[in-house]
C-alpha positions as a Markdown table, in Angstrom:
| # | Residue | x | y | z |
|---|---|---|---|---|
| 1 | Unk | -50.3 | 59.3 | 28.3 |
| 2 | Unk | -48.3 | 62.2 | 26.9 |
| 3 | Unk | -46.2 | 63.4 | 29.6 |
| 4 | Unk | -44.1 | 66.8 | 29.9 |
| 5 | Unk | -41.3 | 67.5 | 33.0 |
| 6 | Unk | -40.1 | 71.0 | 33.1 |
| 7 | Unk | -37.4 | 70.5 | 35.4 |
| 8 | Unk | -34.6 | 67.1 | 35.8 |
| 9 | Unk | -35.7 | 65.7 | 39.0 |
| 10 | Unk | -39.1 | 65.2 | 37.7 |
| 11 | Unk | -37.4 | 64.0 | 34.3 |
| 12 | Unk | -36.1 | 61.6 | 36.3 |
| 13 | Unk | -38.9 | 60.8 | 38.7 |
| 14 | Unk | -40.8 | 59.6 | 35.7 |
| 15 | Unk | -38.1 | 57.4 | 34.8 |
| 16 | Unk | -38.6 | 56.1 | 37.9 |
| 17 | Unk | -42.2 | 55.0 | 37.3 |
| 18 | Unk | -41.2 | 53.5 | 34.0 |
| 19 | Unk | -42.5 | 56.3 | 32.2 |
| 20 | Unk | -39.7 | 57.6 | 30.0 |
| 21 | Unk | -41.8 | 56.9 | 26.7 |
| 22 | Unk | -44.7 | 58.2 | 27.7 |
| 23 | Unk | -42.3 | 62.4 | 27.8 |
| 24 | Unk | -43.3 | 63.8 | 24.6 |
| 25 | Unk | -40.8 | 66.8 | 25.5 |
| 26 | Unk | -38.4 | 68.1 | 28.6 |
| 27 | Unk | -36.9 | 71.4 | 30.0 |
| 28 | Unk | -33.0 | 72.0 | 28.2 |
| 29 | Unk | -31.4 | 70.6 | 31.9 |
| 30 | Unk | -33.0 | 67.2 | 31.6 |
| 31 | Unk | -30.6 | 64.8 | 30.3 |
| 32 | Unk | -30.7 | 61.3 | 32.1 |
| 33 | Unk | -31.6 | 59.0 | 31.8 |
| 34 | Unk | -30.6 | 59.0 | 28.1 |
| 35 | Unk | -33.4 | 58.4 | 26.1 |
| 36 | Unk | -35.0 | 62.2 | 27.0 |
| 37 | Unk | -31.8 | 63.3 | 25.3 |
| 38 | Unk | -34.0 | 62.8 | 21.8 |
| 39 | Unk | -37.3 | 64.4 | 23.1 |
| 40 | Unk | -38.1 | 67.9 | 22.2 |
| 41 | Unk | -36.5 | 70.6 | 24.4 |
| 42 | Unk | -38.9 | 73.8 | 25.7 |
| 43 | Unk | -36.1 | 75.8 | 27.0 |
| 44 | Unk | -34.2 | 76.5 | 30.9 |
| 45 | Unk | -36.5 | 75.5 | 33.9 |
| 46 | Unk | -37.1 | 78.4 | 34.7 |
| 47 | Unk | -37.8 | 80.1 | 30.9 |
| 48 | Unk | -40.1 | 77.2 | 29.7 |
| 49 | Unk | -41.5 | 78.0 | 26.2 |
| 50 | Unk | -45.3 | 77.5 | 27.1 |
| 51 | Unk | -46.9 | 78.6 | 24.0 |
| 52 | Unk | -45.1 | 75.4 | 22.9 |
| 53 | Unk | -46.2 | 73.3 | 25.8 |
| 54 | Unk | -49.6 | 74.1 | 24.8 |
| 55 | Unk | -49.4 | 73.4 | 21.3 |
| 56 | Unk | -48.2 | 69.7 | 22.2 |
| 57 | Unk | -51.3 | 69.5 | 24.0 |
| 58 | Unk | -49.8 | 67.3 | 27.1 |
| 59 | Unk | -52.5 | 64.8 | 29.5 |
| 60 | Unk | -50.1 | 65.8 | 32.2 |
| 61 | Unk | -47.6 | 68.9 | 32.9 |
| 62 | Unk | -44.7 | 67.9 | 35.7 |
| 63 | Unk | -44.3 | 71.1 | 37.1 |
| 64 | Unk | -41.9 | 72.0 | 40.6 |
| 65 | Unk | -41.4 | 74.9 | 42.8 |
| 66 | Unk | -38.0 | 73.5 | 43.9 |
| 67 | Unk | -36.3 | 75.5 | 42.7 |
| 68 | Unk | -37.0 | 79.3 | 43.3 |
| 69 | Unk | -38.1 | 81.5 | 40.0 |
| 70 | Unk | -40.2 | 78.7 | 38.7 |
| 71 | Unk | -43.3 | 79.5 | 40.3 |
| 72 | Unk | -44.0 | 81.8 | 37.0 |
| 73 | Unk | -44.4 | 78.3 | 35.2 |
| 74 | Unk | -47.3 | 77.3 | 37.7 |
| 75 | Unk | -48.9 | 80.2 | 37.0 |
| 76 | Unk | -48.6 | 79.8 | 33.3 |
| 77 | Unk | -49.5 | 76.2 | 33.4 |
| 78 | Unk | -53.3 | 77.7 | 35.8 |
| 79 | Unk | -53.8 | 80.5 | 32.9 |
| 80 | Unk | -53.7 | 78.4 | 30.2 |
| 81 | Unk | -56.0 | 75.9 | 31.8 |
| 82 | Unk | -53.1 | 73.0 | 30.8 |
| 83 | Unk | -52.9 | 69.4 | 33.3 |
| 84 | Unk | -50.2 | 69.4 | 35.8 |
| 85 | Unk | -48.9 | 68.4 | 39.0 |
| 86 | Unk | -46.9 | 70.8 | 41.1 |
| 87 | Unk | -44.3 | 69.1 | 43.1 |
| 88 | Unk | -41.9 | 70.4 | 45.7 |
| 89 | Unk | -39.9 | 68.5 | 47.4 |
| 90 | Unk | -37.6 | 69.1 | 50.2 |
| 91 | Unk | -36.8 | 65.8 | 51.9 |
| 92 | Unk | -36.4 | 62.1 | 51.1 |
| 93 | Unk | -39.7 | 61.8 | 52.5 |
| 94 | Unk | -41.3 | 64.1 | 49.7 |
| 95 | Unk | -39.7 | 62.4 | 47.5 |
| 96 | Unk | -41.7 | 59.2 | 48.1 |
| 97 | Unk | -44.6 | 61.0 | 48.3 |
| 98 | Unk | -44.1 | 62.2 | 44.7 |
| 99 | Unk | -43.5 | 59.0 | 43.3 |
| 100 | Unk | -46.8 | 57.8 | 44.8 |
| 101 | Unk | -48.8 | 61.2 | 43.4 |
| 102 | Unk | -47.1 | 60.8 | 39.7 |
| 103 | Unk | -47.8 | 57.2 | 39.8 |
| 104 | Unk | -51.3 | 57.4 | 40.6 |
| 105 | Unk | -51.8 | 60.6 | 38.2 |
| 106 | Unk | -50.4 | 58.5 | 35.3 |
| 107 | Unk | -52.1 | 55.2 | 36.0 |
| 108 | Unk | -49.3 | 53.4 | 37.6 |
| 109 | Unk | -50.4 | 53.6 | 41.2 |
| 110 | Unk | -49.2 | 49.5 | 41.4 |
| 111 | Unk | -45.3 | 50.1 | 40.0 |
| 112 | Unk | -45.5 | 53.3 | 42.1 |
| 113 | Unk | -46.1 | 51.5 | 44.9 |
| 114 | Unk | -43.3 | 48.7 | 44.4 |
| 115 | Unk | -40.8 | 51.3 | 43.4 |
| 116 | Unk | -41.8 | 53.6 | 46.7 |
| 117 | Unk | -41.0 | 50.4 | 49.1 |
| 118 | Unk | -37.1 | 49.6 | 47.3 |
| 119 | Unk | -36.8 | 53.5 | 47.8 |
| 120 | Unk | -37.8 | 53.0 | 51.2 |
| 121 | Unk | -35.8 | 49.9 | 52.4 |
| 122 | Unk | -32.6 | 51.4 | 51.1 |
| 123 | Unk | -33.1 | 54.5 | 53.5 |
| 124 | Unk | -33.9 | 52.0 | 56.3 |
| 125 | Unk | -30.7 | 50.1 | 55.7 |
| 126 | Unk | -28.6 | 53.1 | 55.6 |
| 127 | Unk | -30.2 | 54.2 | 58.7 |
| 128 | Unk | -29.5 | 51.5 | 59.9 |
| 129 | Unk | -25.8 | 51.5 | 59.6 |
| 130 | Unk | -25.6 | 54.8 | 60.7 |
| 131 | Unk | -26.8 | 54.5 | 63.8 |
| 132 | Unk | -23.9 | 52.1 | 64.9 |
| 133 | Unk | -21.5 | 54.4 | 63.9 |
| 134 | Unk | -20.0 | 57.0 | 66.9 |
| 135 | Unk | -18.4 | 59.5 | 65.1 |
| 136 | Unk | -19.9 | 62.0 | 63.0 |
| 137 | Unk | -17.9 | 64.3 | 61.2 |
| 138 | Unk | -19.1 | 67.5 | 60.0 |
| 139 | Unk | -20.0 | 68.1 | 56.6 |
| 140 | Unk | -20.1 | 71.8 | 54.7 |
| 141 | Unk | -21.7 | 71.6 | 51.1 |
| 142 | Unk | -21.0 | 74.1 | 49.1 |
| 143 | Unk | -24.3 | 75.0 | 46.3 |
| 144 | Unk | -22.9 | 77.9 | 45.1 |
| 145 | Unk | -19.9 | 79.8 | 45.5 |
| 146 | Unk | -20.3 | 83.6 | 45.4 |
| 147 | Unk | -22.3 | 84.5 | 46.9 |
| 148 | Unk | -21.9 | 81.0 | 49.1 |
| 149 | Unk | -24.8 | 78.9 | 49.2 |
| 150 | Unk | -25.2 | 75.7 | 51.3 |
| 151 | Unk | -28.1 | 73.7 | 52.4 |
| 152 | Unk | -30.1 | 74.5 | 55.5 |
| 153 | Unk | -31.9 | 72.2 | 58.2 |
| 154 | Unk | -34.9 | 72.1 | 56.3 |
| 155 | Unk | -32.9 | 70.1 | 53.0 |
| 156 | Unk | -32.5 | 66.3 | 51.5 |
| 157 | Unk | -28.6 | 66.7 | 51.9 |
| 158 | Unk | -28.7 | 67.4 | 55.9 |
| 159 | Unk | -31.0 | 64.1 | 55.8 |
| 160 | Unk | -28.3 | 62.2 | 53.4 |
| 161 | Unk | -25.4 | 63.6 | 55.7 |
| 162 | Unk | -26.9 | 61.8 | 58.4 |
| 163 | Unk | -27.9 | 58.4 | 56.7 |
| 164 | Unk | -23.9 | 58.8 | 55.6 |
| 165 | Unk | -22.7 | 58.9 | 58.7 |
| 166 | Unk | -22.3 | 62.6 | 59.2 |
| 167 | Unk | -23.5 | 65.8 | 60.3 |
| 168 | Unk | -24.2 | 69.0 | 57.9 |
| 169 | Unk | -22.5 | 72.2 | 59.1 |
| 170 | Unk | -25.5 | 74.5 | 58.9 |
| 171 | Unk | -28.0 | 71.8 | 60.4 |
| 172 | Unk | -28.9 | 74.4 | 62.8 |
| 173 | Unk | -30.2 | 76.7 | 60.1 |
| 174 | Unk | -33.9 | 76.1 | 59.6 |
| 175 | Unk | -34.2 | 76.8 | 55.7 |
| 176 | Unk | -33.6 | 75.0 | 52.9 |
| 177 | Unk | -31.2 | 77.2 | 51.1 |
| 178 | Unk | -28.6 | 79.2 | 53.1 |
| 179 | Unk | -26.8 | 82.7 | 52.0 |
| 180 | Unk | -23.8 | 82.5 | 54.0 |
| 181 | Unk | -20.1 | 83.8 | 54.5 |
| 182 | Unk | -16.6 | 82.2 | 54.1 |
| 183 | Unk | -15.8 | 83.8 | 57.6 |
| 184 | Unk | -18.8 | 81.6 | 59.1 |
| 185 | Unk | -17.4 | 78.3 | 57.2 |
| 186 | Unk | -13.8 | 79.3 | 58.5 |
| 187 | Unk | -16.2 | 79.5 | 62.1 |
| 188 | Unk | -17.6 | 76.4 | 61.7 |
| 189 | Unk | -14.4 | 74.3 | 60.9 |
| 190 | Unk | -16.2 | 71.5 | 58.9 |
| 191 | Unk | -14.0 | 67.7 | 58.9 |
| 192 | Unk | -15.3 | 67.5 | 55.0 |
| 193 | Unk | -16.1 | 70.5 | 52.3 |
| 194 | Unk | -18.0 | 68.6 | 49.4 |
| 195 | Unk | -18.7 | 71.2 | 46.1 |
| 196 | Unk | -21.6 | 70.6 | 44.2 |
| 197 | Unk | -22.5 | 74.2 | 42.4 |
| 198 | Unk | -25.5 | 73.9 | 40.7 |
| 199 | Unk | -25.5 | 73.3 | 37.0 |
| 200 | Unk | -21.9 | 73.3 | 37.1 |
| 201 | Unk | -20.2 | 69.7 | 35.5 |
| 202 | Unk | -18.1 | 68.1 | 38.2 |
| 203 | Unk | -14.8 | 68.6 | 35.7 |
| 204 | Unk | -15.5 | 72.4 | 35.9 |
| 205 | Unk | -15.0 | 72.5 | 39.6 |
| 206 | Unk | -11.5 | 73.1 | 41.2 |
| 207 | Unk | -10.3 | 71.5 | 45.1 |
| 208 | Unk | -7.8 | 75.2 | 44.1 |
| 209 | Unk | -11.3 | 77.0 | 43.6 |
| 210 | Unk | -11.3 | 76.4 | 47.8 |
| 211 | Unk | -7.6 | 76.7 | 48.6 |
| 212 | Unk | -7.1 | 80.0 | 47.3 |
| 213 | Unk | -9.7 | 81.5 | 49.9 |
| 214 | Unk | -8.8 | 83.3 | 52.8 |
| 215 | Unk | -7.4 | 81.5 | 55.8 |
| 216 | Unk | -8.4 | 78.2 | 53.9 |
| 217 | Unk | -5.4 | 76.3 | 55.4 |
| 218 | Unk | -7.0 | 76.9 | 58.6 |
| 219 | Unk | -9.4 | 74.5 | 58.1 |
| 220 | Unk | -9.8 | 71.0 | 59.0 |
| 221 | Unk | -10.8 | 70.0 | 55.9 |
| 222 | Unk | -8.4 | 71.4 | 53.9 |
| 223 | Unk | -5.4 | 70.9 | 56.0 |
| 224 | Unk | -6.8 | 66.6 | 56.2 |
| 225 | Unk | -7.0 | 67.0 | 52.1 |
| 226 | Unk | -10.9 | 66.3 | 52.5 |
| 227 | Unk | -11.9 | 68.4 | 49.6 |
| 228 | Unk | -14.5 | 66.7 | 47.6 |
| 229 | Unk | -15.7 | 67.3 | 43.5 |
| 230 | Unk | -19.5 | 66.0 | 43.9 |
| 231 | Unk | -21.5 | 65.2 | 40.8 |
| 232 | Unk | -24.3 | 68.0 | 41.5 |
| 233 | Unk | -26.9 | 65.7 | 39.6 |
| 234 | Unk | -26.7 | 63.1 | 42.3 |
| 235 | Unk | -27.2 | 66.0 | 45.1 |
| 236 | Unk | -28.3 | 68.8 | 44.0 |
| 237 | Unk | -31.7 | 67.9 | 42.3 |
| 238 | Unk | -34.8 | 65.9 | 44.7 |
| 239 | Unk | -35.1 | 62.7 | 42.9 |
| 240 | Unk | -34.5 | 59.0 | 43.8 |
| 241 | Unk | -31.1 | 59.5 | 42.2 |
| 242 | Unk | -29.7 | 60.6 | 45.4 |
| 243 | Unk | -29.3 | 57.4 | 46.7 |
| 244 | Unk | -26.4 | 57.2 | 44.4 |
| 245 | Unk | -25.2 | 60.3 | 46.0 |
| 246 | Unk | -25.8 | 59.1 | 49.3 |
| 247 | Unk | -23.9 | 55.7 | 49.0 |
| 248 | Unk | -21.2 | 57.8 | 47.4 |
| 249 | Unk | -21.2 | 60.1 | 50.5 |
| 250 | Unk | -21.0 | 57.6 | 53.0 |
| 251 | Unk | -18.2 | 55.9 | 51.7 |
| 252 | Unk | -16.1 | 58.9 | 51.3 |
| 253 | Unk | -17.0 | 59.7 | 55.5 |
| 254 | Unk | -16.9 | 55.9 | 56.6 |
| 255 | Unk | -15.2 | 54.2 | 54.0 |
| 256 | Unk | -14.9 | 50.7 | 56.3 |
| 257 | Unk | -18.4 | 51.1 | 57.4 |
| 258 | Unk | -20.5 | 51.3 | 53.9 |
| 259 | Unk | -20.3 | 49.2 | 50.9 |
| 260 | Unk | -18.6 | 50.7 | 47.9 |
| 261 | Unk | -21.1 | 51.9 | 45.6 |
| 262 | Unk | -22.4 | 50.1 | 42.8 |
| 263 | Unk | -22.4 | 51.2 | 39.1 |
| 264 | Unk | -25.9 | 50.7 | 38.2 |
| 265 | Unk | -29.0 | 52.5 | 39.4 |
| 266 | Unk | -30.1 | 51.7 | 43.2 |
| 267 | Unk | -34.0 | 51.9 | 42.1 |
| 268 | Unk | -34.0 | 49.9 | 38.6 |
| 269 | Unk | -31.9 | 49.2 | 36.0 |
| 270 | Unk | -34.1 | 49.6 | 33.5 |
| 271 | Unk | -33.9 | 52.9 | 33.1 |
């Protein structure tokens, strides 16, 4: 099959599957696992060359509305009467789902399957362990910081918080992505700020970038040193890649509860 992912978490979803060398070509953000880092490039996820996509004549188009501005490549992808699949996924529980619909659209409904039940029974154990555990700090995540972002209710990282052993800030916002104020986080009085801008490499990102706010040393957080530099590719894009974020995050909220992580991929290691 040749195969095209216009955005990372599907790059990676396909990886998944066992896929990798079927992608004939990838958006510019793709880059893991490392073999899509030789495969053609059509441009930002949300400025895909399509004349080019068209030329390479794909069986199947990845496409995603998860992120917002990329519903142009959808409509690009109907006009020009090119294969895809549109994912958008907002919870660990779409995530699953996708695996299962890209697995049965590339003919690998049986590997689908076996990797959808791992993906399963490492939420169920983590789940699990949660639920013994009494306290639950809060959590703010920062997705952007001006103007501040930070993940709703309706969001895979108020899901993750909670199989880590914590509680998201802003779980009682129902959307996915929420504009919000430093005078609501100062409000709020999270136990852990975690930064994770999107797009931005984790050595770019400052604990000072926080400090230097208003009233910061107000904070819990900040006044506990619980100021966290997250990788944004383990939490900031829906793939099954965020189970590495996930065993990362509960060891920094419960570190004698969860194991350490481990340094290979929680899914495969083949990939």
């Amino acid at each position: 099959m040749r195969l095209i992912s216009i955005c990372p978490s599907n790059t990676e979803l396909a990886a998944y599957l066992g896929l990798t060398d079927d992608l004939i070509a990838v958006d510019d953000y793709s880059d893991w696992p490392e073999l899509v880092n030789n495969l053609p490039r059509l441009g930002p996820d949300l400025s895909i060359n399509m004349d080019l996509v068209e030329q390479l004549q794909p069986d199947l188009v990845l496409a995603s509305l998860s992120v917002p501005g990329m519903e142009k490549n959808v409509e690009e992808l109907i006009k020009r009467n090119i294969p895809h699949l549109v994912l958008n996924p907002q919870s660990f529980e779409d995530i699953g789902n996708d695996l299962m619909a890209v697995g049965i659209a590339a003919g690998k409904e049986k590997e689908a399957k076996a990797v959808v039940s791992r993906y399963y029974g490492i939420l169920k154990d983590y789940k699990e362990k949660a639920s013994k555990l009494d306290n639950r700090p809060s959590v703010y995540f920062e997705w952007w910081p001006n103007p501040i972002f930070t993940p709703g209710q309706v969001n895979w990282l108020t899901e993750m918080c909670e199989l880590a052993g914590g509680r998201n800030s802003f779980h009682d916002v129902e959307l996915a992505s929420v504009q919000t104020s430093w005078d609501d986080i100062i409000r709020r009085n999270p136990d852990h700020i975690c930064l994770a801008w999107v797009g931005v490499k984790q050595s770019r990102m400052k604990v000072q970038h926080v400090l230097k706010r208003e009233s910061a040393e107000n904070l819990t957080a900040v006044r506990e040193n619980r100021i966290h530099l997250l990788e944004e590719q383990l939490y900031c894009r829906p793939s099954p890649r965020l189970l590495n974020g996930l065993a990362k995050l509960a060891v920094i909220l419960h570190p004698e509860h969860f194991p350490q992580p481990e340094e290979t991929d929680y899914l495969t290691s083949n990939t």
